[in-house]
TORGU-78093 format. One record per residue (C-alpha): residue in three letters; residue number from 1; y, z, x. Coordinates in nm, 3 decimals, m for minus. Layout:
BEGIN
 residu num      c2      c3      c1
    ALA NUM       Y       Z       X
...
***
This chain:
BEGIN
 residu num      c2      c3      c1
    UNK   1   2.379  m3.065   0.915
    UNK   2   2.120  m2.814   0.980
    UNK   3   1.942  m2.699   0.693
    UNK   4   2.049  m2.371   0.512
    UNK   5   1.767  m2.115   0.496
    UNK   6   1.703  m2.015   0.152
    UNK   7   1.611  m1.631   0.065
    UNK   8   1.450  m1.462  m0.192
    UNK   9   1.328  m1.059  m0.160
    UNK  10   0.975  m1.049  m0.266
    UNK  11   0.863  m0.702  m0.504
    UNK  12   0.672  m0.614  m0.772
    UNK  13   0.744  m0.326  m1.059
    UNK  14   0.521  m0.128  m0.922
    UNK  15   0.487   0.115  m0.554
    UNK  16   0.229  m0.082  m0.358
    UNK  17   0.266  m0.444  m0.326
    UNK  18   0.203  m0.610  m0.027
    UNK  19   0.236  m0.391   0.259
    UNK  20   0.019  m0.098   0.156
    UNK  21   0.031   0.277   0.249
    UNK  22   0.402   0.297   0.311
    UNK  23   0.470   0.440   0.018
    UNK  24   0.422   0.756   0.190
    UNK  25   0.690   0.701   0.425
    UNK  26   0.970   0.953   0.375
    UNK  27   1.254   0.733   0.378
    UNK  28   1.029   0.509   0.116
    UNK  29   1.158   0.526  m0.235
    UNK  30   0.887   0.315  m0.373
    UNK  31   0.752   0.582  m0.633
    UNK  32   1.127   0.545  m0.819
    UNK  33   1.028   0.248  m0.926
    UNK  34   0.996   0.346  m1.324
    UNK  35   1.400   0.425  m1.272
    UNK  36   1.666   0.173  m1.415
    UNK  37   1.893   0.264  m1.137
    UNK  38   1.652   0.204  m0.864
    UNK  39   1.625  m0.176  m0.985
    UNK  40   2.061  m0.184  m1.035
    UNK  41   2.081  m0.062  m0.705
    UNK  42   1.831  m0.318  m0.604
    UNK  43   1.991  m0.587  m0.741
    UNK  44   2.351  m0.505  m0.571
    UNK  45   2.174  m0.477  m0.212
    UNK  46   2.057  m0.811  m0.228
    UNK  47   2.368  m0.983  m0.383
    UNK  48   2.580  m0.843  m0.117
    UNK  49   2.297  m0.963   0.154
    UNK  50   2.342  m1.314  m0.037
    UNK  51   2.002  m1.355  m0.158
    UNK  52   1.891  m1.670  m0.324
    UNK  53   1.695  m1.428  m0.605
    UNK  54   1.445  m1.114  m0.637
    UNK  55   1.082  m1.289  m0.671
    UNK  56   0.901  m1.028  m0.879
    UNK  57   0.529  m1.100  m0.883
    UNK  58   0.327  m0.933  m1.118
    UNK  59  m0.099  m0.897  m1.219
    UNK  60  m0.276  m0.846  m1.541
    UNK  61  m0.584  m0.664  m1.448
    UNK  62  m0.652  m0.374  m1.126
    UNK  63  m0.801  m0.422  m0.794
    UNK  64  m1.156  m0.300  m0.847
    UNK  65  m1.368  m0.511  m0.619
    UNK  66  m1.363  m0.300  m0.339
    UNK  67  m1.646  m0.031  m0.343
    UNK  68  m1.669  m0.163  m0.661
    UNK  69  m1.448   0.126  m0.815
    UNK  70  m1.088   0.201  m0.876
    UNK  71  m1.062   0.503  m0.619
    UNK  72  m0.856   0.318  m0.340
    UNK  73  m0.696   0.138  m0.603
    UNK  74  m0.549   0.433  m0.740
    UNK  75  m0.515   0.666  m0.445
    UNK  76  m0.260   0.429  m0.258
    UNK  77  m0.123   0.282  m0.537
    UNK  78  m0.273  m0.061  m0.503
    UNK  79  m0.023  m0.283  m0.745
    UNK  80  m0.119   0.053  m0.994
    UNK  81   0.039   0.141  m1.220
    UNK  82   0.247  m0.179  m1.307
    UNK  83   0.492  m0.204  m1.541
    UNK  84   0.607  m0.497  m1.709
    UNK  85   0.883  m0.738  m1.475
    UNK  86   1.046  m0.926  m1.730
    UNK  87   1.213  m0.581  m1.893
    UNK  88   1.391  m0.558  m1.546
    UNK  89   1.665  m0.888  m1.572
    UNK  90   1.881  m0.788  m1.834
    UNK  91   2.010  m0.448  m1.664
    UNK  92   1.997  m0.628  m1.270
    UNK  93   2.178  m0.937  m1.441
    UNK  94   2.482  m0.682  m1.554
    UNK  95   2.480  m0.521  m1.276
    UNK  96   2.536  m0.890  m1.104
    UNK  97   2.664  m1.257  m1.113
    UNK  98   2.471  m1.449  m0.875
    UNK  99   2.145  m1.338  m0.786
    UNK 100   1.843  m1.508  m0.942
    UNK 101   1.512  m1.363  m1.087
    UNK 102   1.202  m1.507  m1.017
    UNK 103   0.983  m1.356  m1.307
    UNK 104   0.563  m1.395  m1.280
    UNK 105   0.357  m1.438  m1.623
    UNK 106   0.040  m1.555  m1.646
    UNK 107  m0.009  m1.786  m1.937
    UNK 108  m0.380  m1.732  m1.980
    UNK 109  m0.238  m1.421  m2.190
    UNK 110   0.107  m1.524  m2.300
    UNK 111   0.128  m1.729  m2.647
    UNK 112   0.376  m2.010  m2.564
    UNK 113   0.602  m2.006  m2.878
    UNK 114   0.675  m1.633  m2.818
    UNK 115   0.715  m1.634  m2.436
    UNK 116   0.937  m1.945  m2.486
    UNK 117   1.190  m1.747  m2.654
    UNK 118   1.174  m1.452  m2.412
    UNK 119   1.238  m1.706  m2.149
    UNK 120   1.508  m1.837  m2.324
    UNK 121   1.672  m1.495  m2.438
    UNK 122   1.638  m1.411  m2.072
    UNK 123   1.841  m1.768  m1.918
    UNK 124   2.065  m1.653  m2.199
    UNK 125   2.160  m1.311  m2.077
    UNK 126   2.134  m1.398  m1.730
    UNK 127   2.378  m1.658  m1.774
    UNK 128   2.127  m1.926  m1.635
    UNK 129   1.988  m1.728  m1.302
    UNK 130   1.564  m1.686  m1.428
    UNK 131   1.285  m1.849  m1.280
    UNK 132   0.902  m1.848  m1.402
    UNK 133   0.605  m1.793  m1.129
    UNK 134   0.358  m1.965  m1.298
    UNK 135   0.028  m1.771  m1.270
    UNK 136  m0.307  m1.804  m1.466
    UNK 137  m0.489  m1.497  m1.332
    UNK 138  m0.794  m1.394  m1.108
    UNK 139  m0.914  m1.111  m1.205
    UNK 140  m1.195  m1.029  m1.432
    UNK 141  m1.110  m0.698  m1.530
    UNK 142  m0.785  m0.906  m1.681
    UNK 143  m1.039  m1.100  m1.891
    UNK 144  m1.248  m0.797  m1.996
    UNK 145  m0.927  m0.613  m2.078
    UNK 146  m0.806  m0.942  m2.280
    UNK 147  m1.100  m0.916  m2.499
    UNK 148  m1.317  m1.180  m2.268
    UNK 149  m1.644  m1.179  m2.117
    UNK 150  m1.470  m1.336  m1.795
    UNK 151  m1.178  m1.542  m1.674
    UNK 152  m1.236  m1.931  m1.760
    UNK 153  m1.353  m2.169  m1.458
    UNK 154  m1.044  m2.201  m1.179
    UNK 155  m0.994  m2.562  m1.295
    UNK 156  m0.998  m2.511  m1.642
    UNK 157  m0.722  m2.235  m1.592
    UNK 158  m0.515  m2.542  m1.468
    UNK 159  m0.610  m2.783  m1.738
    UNK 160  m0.467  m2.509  m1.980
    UNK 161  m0.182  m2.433  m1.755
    UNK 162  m0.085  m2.802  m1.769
    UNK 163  m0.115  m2.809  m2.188
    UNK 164   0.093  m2.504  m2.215
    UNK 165   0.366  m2.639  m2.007
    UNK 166   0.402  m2.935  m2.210
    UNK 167   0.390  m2.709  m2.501
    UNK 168   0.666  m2.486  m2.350
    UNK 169   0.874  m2.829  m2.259
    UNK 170   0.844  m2.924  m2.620
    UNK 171   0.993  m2.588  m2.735
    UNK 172   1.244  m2.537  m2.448
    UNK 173   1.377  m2.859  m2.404
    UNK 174   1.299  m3.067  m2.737
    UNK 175   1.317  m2.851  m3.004
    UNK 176   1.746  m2.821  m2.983
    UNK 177   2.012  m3.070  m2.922
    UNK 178   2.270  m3.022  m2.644
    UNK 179   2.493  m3.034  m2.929
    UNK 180   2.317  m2.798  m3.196
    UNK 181   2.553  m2.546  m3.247
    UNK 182   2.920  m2.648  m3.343
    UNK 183   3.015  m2.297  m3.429
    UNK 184   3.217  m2.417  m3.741
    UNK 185   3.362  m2.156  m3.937
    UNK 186   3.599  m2.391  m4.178
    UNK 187   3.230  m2.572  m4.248
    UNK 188   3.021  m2.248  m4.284
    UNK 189   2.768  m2.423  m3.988
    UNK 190   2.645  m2.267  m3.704
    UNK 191   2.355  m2.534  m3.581
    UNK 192   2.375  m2.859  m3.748
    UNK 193   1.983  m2.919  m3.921
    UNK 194   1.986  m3.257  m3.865
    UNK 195   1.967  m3.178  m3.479
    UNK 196   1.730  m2.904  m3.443
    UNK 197   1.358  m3.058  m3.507
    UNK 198   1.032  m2.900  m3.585
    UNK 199   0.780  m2.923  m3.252
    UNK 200   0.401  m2.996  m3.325
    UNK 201   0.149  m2.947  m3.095
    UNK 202  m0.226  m3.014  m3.161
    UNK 203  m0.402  m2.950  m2.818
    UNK 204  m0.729  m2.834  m2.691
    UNK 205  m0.607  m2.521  m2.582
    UNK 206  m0.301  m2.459  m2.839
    UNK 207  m0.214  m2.574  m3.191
    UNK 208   0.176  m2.502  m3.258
    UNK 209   0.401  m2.591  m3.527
    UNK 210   0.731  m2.438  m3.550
    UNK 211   1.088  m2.422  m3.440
    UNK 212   1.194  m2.323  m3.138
    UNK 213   1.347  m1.978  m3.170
    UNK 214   1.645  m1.992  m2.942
    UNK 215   1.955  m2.236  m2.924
    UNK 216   1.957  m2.376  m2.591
    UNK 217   2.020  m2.187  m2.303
    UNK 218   2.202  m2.242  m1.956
    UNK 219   1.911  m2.357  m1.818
    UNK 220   1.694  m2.488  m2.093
    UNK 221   1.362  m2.450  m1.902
    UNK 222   1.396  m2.188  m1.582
    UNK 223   1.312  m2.266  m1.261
    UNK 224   0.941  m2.292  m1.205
    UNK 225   0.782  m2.180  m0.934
    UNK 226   0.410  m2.153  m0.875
    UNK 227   0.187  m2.022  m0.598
    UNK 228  m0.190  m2.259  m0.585
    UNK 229  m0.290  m2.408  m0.260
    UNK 230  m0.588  m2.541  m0.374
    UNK 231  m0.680  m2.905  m0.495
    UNK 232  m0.624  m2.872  m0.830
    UNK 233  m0.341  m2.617  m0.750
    UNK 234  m0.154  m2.902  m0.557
    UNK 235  m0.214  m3.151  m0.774
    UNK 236  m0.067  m2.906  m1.115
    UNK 237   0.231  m2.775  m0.856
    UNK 238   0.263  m3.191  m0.749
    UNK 239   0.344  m3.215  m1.165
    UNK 240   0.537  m2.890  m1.279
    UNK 241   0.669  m2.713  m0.956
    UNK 242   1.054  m2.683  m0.843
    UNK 243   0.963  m2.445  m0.601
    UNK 244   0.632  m2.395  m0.411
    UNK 245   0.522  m2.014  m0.245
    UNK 246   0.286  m2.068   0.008
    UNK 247   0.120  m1.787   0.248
    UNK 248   0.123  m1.887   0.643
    UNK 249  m0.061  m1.751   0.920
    UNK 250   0.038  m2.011   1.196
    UNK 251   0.316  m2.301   1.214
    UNK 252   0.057  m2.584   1.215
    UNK 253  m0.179  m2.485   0.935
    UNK 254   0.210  m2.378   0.730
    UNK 255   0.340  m2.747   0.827
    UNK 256  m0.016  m2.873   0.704
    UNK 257   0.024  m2.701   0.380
    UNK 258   0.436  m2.840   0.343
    UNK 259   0.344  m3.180   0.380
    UNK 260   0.035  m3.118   0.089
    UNK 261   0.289  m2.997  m0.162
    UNK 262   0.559  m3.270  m0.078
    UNK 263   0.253  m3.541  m0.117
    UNK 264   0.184  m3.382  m0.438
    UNK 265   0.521  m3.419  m0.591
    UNK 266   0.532  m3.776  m0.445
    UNK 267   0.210  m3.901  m0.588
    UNK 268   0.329  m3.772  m0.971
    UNK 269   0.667  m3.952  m0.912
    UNK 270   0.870  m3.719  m0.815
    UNK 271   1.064  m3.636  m0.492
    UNK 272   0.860  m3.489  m0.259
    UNK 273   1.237  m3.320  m0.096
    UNK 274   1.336  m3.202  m0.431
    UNK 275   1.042  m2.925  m0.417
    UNK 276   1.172  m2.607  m0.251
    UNK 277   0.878  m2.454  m0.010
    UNK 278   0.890  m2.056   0.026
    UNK 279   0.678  m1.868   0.264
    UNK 280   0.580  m1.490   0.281
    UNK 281   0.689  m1.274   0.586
    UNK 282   0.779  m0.958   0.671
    UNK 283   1.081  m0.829   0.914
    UNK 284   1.132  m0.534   1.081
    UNK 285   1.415  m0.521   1.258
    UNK 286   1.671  m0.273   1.491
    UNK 287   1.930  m0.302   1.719
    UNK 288   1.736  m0.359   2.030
    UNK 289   1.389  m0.505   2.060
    UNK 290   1.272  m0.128   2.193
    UNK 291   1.424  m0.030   1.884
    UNK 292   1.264  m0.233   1.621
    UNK 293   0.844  m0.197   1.834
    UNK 294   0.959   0.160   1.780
    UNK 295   1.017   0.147   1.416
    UNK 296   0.729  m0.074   1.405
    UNK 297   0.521   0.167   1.574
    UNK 298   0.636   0.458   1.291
    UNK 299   0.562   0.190   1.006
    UNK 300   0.190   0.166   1.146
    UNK 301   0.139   0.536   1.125
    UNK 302   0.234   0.572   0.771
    UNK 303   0.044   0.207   0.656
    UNK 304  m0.290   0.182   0.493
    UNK 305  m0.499  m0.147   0.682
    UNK 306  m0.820  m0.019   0.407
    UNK 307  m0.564  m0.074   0.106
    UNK 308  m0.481  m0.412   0.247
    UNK 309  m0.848  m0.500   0.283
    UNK 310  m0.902  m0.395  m0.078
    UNK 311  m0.628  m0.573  m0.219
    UNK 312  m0.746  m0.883  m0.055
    UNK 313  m1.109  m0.793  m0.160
    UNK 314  m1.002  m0.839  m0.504
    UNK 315  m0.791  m1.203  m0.381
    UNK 316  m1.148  m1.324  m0.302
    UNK 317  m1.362  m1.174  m0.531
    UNK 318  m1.610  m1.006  m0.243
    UNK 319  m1.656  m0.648  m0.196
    UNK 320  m1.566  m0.540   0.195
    UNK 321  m1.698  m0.221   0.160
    UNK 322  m2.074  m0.343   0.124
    UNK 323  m2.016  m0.504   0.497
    UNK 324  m2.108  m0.242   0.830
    UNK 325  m1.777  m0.270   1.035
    UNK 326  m1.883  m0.599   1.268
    UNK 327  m2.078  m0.754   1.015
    UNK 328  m2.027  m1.083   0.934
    UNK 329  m1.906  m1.168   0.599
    UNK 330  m2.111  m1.417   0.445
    UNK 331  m1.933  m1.710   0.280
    UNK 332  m1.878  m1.670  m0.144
    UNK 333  m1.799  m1.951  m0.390
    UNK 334  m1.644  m1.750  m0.657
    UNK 335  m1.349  m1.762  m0.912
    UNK 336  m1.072  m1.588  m0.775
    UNK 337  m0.784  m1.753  m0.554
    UNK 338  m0.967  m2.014  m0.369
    UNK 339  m0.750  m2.003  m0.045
    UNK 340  m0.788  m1.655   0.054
    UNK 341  m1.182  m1.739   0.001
    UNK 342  m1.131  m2.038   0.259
    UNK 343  m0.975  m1.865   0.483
    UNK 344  m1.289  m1.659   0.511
    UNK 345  m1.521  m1.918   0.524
    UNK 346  m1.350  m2.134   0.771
    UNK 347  m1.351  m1.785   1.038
    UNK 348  m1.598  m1.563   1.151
    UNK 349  m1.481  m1.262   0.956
    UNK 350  m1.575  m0.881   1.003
    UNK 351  m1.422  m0.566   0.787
    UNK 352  m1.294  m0.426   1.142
    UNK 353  m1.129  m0.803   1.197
    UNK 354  m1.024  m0.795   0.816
    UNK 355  m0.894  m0.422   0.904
    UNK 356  m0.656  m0.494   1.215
    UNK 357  m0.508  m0.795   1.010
    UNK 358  m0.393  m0.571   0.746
    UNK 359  m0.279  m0.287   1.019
    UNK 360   0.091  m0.302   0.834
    UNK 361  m0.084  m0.288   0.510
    UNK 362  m0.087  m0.656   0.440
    UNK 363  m0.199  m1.029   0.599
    UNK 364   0.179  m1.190   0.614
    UNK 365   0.313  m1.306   0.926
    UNK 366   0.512  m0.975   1.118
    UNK 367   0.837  m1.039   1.287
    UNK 368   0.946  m0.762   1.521
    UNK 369   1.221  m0.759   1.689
    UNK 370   1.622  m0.748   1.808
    UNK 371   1.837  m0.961   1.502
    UNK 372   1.907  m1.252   1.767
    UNK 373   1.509  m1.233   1.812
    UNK 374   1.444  m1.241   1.467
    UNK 375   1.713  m1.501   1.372
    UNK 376   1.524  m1.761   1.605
    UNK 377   1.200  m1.686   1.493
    UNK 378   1.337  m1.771   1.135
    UNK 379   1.497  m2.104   1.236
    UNK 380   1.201  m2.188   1.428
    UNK 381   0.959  m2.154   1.132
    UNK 382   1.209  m2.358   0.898
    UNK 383   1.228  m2.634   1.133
    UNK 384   0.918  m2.681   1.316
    UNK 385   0.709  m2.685   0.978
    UNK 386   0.947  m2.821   0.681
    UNK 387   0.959  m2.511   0.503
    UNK 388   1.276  m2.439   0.319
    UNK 389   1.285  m2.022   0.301
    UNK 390   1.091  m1.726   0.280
    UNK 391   1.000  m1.458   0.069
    UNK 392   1.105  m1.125   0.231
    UNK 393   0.812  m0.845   0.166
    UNK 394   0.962  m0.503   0.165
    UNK 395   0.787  m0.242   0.401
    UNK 396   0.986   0.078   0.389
    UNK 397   1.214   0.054   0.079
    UNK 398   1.536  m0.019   0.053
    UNK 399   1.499   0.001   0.471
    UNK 400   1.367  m0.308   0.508
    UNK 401   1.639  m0.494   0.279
    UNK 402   1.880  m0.309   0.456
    UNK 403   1.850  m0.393   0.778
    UNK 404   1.770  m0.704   0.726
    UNK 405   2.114  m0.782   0.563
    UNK 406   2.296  m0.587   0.788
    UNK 407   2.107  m0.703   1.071
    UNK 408   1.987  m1.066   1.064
    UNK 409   2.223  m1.209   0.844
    UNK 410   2.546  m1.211   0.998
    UNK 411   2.277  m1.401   1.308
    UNK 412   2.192  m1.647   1.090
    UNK 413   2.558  m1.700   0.982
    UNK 414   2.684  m1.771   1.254
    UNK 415   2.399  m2.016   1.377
    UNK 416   2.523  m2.176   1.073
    UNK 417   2.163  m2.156   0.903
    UNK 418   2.214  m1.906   0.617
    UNK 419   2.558  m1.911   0.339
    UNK 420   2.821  m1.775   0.398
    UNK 421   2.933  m1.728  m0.015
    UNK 422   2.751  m1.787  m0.312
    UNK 423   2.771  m2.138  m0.510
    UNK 424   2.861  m2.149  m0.853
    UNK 425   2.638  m2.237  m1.107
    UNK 426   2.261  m2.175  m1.294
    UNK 427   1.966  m2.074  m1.043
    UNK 428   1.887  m2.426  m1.055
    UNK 429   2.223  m2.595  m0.936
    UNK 430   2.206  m2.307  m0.686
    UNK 431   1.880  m2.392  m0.517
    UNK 432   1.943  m2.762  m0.544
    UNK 433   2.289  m2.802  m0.477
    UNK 434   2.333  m2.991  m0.768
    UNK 435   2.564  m2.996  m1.070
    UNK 436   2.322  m2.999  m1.381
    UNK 437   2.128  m2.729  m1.501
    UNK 438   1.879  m2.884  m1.634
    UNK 439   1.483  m3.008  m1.514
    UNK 440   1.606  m3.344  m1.319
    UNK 441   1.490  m3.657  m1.488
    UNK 442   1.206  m3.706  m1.252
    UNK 443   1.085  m3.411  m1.379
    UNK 444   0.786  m3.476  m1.643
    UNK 445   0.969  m3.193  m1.853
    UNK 446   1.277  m3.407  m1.894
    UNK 447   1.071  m3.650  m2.062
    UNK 448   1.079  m3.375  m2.375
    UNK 449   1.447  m3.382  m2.404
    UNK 450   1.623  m3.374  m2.743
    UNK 451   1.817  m3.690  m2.732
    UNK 452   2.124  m3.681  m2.893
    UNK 453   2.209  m3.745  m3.253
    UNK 454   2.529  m3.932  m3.431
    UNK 455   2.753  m3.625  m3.542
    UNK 456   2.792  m3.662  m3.980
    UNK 457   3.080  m3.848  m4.093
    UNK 458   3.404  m3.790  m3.942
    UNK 459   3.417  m3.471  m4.006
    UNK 460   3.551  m3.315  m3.652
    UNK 461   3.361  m3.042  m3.546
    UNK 462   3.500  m2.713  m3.353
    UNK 463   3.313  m2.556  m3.072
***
């Protein structure tokens, strides 16, 4: 059977994410963003297109690398103002019943015994459907803002991302029995004690001792997702990761980077098909092939290629603006994301280069074209490098969602590559096609898991 394309809608709480400038489109209602109803309505587009989840990335910090100032930043709305993603599930989750959330937070500023129970209240009243990007920043002005002098080492961010997971795994998965909470009235006993334990954690990087806040939810731990490509990236994603977001510019170099994360997973015991691979891409799509170069065409006029350059200015940690239009630019070791630095180092990079790549307003591959030309181009990515879905950027909003649902979809359907109904189930037993909830045993989380305890003396109890 061929495999099912999995689909999540990539977006941010905020006006500019990826493709920049087309906020200023005037079919683009990007600037309602602050509106409940705009997220609701949101939320019911993509359930209805059958969407796997809403991948919400998010940053600590603003873009201020480029020119070395704020003003770009701020003029096209460069991922500024943000507001806060996780304050968006509980309102999309009413609104439906099987779309999933993929929620970013970067640990580096997130205590672990409080965001444990906001991940948990969360799975709770989302009935099991949240994921966690796991981020640790890149940006210094997040450290200065955070009270530090600068971000720690790139490394180091790992080796604390690795402790706090195994803090949160404690908390999430340890700290409650499956079988905690009887619920008995006649007994006056909500949770039996002897079944809820105290987690201590003495660390390098955190010192906990406390209860876990939350009974357990659907889910117990969400789905995690995570984003590094680099060494140390792989190796924490080979450990933690259900579900890997990569960033492809060709199939080879994609199907290079696949086989990395599925060697990962193998070499820390795990099974290297078990880790769901998501790529970015954008769509724009019409009719007729004349159609969609046409509304391609009308997307370029209203995009901003210098707020792309800036974003990614801040991705690598070098200012563009300081380079003459064909200058080279000169190869930096710094702190920031070390893949978008490589990609620089391993080409011979200009601003005008850096410029025409971001001519939509961002660096993702750019389908355009008729839904049957689309619909192959989407197959052909899936099986001619491994990967298992994508993460659809929005251009012109809700456009792009739109036609892509109304459009593509029903192709892909009847190539038999995309669902034709939703499963039942968590996020997790969505994604996986399984029937548990819960981190598989394979999973070095599972290792935390409250094992179950004798129930007192024959006393029945009720759920």
């Amino acid at each position: 059977m061929a495999k099912q394309i999995l689909l999540n809608a990539f977006n941010m709480n905020c006006i500019g994410h990826i493709n920049h400038g087309l906020w200023t489109h005037p079919r683009d209602n990007s600037t309602q963003y602050k509106s409940l109803s705009y997220w609701t309505d949101l939320a019911r587009l993509l359930e209805r297109g059958l969407f796997d989840g809403l991948f919400i990335a998010d940053i600590v910090g603003t873009y201020d690398v480029y020119g070395k100032s704020l003003d770009v930043t701020l003029k096209e709305s460069i991922q500024l103002p943000v507001n806060d993603p996780l304050l968006l599930v509980s309102a999309m989750a009413a609104a439906t019943r099987h779309l999933g959330f993929g929620l970013t937070a970067n640990l580096t500023y997130e205590a672990p015994y409080l965001f444990a129970r906001r991940l948990s209240t969360l799975d709770h009243l989302s009935n099991g459907r949240v994921g966690w990007n796991i981020v640790t920043g890149y940006l210094d002005s997040a450290a200065r803002a955070m009270g530090l002098e600068h971000q720690p080492e790139h490394d180091r961010r790992y080796d604390q991302a690795d402790e706090y997971l195994q803090v949160l795994y404690k908390l999430l998965e340890g700290s409650w029995a499956d079988d905690a909470v009887v619920e008995d009235r006649q007994r006056r006993v909500y949770a039996e004690p002897e079944k809820v334990r105290k987690v201590s954690h003495l660390g390098e990087f955190y010192k906990v001792e406390g209860y876990h806040l939350c009974e357990p939810s659907p889910q117990r731990t969400p789905v995690l997702f995570q984003a590094g490509s680099s060494p140390r990236g792989l190796a924490f994603a080979g450990n933690h990761a259900e579900c890997v977001f990569i960033s492809g510019q060709d199939k080879a170099a994609t199907r290079a980077q696949v086989d990395k994360v599925r060697a990962a997973a193998q070499a820390a015991g795990r099974d290297p098909q078990a880790v769901k691979v998501f790529m970015g891409i954008t769509v724009i799509v019409a009719p007729t092939e004349q159609l969609a170069q046409a509304k391609y065409a009308e997307y370029l006029r209203h995009a901003s290629p210098e707020a792309g350059v800036a974003h990614f200015a801040a991705s690598t940690g070098i200012d563009f603006a300081a380079y003459e239009l064909d200058e080279p630019i000169g190869a930096s070791k710094g702190n920031a994301i070390q893949s978008a630095t490589r990609q620089l180092q391993e080409n011979a990079w200009t601003r005008r280069r850096l410029l025409e790549q971001h001519a939509l307003g961002g660096r993702y591959v750019t389908l355009v074209g008729s839904p049957e030309q689309v619909a192959e181009h989407l197959i052909a990515w899936i099986d001619e490098t491994g990967l298992d879905g994508f993460n659809l950027t929005r251009t012109v909003t809700p456009e792009s969602y739109e036609d892509f649902i109304d459009l593509v979809v029903p192709q892909l359907q009847q190539r038999g590559r995309y669902k034709t109904a939703y499963a039942e189930g968590t996020l997790r037993e969505k994604l996986f096609q399984s029937d548990h909830p819960h981190l598989p045993v394979d999973h070095p989380g599972s290792r935390y898991r409250h094992a179950a305890t004798p129930a007192k003396t024959g006393v029945p109890h009720h759920a």
